[in-house]
C-alpha positions as CSV (number, residue, x, y, z in Angstrom):
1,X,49.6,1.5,26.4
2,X,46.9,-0.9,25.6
3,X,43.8,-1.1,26.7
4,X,41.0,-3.8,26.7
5,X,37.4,-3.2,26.6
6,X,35.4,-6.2,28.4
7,X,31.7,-6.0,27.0
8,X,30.6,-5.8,23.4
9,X,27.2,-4.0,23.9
10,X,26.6,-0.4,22.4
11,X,29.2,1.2,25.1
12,X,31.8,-0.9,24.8
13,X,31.8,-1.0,20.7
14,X,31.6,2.3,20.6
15,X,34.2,3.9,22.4
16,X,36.1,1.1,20.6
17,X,35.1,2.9,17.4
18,X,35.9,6.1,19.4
19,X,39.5,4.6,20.0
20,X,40.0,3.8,16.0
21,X,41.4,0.2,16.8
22,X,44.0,0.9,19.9
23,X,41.7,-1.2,22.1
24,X,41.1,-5.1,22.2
25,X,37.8,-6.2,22.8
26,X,37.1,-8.8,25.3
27,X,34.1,-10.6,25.5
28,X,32.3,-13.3,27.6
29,X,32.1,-15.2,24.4
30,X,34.7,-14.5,21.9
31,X,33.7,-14.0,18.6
32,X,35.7,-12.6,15.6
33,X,38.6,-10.6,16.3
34,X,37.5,-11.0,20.4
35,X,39.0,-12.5,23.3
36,X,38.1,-13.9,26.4
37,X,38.0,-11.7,29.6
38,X,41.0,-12.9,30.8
39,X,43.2,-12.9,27.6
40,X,42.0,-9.7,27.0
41,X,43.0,-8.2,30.5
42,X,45.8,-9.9,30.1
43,X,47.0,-7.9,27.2
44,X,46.2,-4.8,29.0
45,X,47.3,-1.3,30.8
46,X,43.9,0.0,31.0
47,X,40.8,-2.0,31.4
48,X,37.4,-0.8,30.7
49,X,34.3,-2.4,32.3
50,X,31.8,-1.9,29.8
51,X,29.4,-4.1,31.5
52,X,25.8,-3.8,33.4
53,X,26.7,-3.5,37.1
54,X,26.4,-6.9,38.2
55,X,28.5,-8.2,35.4
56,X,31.6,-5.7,35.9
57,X,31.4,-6.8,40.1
58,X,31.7,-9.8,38.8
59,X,34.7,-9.6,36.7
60,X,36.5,-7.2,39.6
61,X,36.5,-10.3,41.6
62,X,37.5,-13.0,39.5
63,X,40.0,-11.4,36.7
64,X,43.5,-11.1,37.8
65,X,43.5,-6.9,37.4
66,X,45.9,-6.1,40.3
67,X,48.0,-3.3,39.0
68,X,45.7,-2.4,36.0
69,X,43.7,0.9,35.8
70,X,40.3,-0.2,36.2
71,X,37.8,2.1,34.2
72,X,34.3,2.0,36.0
73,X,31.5,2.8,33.1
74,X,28.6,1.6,35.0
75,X,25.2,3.1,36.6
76,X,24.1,0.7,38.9
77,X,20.9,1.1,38.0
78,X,17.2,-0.7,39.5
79,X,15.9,-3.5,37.5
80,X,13.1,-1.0,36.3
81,X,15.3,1.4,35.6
82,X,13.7,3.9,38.5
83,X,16.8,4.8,40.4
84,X,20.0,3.8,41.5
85,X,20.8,0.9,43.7
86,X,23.5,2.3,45.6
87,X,24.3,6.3,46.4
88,X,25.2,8.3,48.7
89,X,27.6,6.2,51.7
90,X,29.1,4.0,48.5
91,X,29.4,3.9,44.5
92,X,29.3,0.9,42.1
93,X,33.2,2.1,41.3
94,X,34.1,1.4,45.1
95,X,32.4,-1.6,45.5
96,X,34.4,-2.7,42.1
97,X,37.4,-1.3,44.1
98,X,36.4,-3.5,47.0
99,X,36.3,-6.6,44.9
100,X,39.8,-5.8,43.2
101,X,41.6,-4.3,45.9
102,X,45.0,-4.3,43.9
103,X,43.1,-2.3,40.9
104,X,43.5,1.1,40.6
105,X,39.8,2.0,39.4
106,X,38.8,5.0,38.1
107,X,35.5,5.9,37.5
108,X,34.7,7.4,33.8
109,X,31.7,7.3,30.7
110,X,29.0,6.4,32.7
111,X,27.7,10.1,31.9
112,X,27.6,9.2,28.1
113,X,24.6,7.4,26.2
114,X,26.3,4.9,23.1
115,X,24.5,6.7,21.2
116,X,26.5,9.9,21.5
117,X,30.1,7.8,20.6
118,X,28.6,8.0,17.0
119,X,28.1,12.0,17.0
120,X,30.7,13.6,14.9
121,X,33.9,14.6,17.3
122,X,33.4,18.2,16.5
123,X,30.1,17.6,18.6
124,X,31.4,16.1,21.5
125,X,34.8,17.2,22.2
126,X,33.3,19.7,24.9
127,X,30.9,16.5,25.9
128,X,32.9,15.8,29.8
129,X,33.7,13.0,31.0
130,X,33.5,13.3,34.5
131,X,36.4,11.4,36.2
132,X,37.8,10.1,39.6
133,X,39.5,7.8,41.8
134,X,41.9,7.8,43.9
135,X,45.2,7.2,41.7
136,X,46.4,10.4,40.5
137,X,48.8,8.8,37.7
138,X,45.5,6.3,36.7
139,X,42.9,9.3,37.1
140,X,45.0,11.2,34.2
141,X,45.3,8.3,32.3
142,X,41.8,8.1,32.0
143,X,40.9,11.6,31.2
144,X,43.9,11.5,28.5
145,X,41.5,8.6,27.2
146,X,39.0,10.4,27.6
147,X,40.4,13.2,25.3
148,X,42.0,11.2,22.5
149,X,38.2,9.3,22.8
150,X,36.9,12.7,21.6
151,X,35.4,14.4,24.8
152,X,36.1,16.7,27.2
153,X,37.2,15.4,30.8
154,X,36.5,16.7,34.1
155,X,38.3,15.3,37.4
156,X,36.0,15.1,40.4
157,X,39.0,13.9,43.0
158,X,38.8,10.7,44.9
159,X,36.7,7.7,43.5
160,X,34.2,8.7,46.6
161,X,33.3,11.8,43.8
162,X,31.8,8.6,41.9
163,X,29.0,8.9,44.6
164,X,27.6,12.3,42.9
165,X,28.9,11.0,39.3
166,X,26.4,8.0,39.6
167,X,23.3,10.0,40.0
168,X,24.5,12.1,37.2
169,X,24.4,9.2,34.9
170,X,20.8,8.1,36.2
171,X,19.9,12.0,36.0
172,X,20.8,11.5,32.0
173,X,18.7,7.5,31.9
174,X,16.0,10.0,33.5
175,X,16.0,12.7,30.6
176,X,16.7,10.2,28.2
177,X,14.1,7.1,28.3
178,X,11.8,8.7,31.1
179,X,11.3,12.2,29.6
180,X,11.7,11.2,25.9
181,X,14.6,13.1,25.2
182,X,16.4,9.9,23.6
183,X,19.9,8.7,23.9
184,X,21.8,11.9,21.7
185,X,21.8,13.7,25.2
186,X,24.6,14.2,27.5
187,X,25.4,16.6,30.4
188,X,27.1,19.8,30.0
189,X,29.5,21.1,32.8
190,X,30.0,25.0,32.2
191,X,32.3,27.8,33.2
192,X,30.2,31.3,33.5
193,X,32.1,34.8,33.1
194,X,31.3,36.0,37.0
């Protein structure tokens, strides 16, 4: 299986680092060892759109990624960073759907900071990854990824569960940059002995 990573920011080079070199990088403007979007998905089972919002839409609708397993990462966050632009009657990972209809995307990371991909595995490998969509097949894929990533993986059920996921991640951008608690945070999802 391969999978290609579009976006060389802090997420997407770090779950590359997290994947120890099983994952291409693709990049708006190659560099080094990169390849374009569409060489990249090209090469690709799994495609992870390590993007900003707007950017990932983008790609949905203009890369060829019918048939691929689409991994949603993003929050779609307000310029000034004070809450989500979309919630509660849609997601970003179904308007990505929308825009690649023949995808099968999943939604997945957007929970985790970049900064936590660089915390030791023993640290993280109870970290979830919250995870849905409406593929079963493409869903496990991604929490298997999830797993050999280092983390712990939690399935939600359809990609409409990415409508609660979403504010999840903003709840974390909250804790993190508006309450000081830094990027080394992530949420925990516990089971209690009743």
């Amino acid at each position: 299986m391969t999978i290609a990573i579009l976006g060389t920011g802090n997420m997407g080079s770090g779950l590359a680092s997290r994947l120890g070199g099983k994952a291409v990088l693709g990049s708006r403007n190659p560099k080094d060892g990169q390849l374009s979007y569409a060489d990249a998905v090209a090469k690709a089972d799994i495609v992870v759109l390590a993007l900003p919002y707007d950017a990932a839409l983008e790609a949905a609708a203009t890369l060829n990624l019918a048939g691929k397993v689409v991994v949603d990462m993003t929050n779609p966050v307000k310029e000034d960073f004070s809450g989500l632009r979309l919630g509660t009657t849609t997601s970003a990972a179904e308007e990505i759907q929308k825009a690649a209809p023949e995808a099968k995307v999943v939604k997945a990371f957007n929970t985790i900071f970049a900064g936590v991909f660089a915390a030791p595995r023993s640290e993280t490998a109870k970290v979830p990854v919250f995870v849905a969509g409406n593929d079963e097949a493409a869903v496990q894929q991604v929490a298997d990824l999830a797993v050999e990533a280092g983390f712990g993986a939690e399935t939600a059920g359809g990609l409409d569960a990415a409508r609660f996921i979403e504010p999840v991640g903003m709840l974390n951008i909250r804790f993190g940059y508006g309450l000081g608690k830094g990027t080394s945070i992530a949420p925990a999802w516990v089971k209690v002995a009743a």
